[in-house]
N, C-alpha and C positions, 0 to 999 in steps of 0.2 A: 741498760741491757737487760733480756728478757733470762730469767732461769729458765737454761734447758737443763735441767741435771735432775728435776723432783716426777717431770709427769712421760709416764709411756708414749702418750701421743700429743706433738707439740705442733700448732702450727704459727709460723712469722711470714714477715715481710722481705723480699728479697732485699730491700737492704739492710734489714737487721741481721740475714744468714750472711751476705756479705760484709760486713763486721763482725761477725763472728769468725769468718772464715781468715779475714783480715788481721784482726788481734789474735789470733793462733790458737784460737781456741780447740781443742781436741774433741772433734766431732763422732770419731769412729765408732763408737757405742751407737750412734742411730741409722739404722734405714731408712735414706735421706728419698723424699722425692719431691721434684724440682721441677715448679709447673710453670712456663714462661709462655709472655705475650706476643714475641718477637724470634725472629731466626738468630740476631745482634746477642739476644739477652740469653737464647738457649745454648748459643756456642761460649756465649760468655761463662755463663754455669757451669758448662761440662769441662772448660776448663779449671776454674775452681775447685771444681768437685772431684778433681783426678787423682786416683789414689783412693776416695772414700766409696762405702759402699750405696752406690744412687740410682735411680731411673730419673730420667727428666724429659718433660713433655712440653710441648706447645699448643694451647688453644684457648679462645677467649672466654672471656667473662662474660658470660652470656646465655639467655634462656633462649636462644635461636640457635637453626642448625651451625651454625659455626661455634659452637662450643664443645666439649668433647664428644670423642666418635667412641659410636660401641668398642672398637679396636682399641682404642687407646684407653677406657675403663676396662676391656680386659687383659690388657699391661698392665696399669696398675694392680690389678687383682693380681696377676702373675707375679708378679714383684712382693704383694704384701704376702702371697704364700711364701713363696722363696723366703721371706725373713721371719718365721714362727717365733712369736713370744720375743721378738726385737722391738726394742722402742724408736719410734719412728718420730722426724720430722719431717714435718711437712713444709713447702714456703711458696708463695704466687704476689705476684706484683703488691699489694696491698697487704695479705694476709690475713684476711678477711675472710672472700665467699668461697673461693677453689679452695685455698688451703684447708679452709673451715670445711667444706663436706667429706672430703677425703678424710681430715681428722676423726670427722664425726664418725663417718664410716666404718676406719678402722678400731675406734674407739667402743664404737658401739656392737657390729659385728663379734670382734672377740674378745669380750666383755673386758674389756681393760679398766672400765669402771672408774673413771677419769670424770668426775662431777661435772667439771663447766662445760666440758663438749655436749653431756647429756640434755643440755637446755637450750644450746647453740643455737640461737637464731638468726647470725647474720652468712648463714653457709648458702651456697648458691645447691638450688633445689635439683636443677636439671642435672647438675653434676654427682649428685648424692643419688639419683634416680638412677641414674644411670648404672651407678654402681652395685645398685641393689638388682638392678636388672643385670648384668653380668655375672652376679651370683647367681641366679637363676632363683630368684624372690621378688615379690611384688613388693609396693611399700606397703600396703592393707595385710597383706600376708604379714609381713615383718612385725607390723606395729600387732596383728593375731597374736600371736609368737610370743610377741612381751606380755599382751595381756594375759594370758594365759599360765605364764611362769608366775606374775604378778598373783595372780588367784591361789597357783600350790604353794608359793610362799606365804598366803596370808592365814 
């Protein structure tokens, strides 16, 4: 089983949330959000997750238009505002490339400063794009942004 208890932003596997959720684990310390493949698996979640505080979304894994919609990156965004300085989990079929950008996202955006997300390379691009682009940032602007703190910090 994975420690959710050390980092602000955590992203798993739908079934390792659903063992968690299973062995009773006491989730409510995080702002859960809940990325599914399936209509079966997103009703299955919200059942799950009833009671905690979550958003949960459906769309695929994927660098094509069938991956998420501006709308639903700007749900998320809405969501991670709603929970200031909460420590979130995240979880998508694998736990991998959705969960991994959204992590990355909010990990990086407000500087939670969480090492491993900062190197994250198996996050799905389009998903992360997206979200940069619902903040009203480019990724060239964003990566500006760091270099430039990186320079008055040196």
């Amino acid at each position: 089983m994975v420690s959710v208890m050390t980092d602000k932003v955590k992203f798993i596997s739908r079934g390792e949330i659903k063992r968690l959720l299973n062995d009773g684990v006491d989730l409510s310390e995080y702002a859960i959000i809940s990325i599914n493949d399936t209509s079966y698996e997103y009703d299955e979640m919200i059942n799950l997750l009833d009671g905690y505080n979550y958003a949960s979304f459906m769309f695929a894994d994927s660098d094509a238009n069938d991956g998420i919609s501006e709308l639903q990156a700007k749900a998320i965004l809405t969501f991670i505002g709603d929970n200031p300085g909460s420590k979130f989990l995240v979880h998508c079929f694998a736990g991998v490339s959705r969960s991994g950008a959204v992590a990355k996202f909010i990990n990086e955006f407000y500087e939670y400063g969480d090492w491993y997300l900062e190197d994250y390379n198996g996050y799905n691009r389009r998903v992360y794009n997206k979200l940069l682009a619902a903040a009203g940032l480019s990724l060239a602007a964003y990566y500006e942004q760091l270099e430039k703190e990186d320079r008055k910090d040196a």
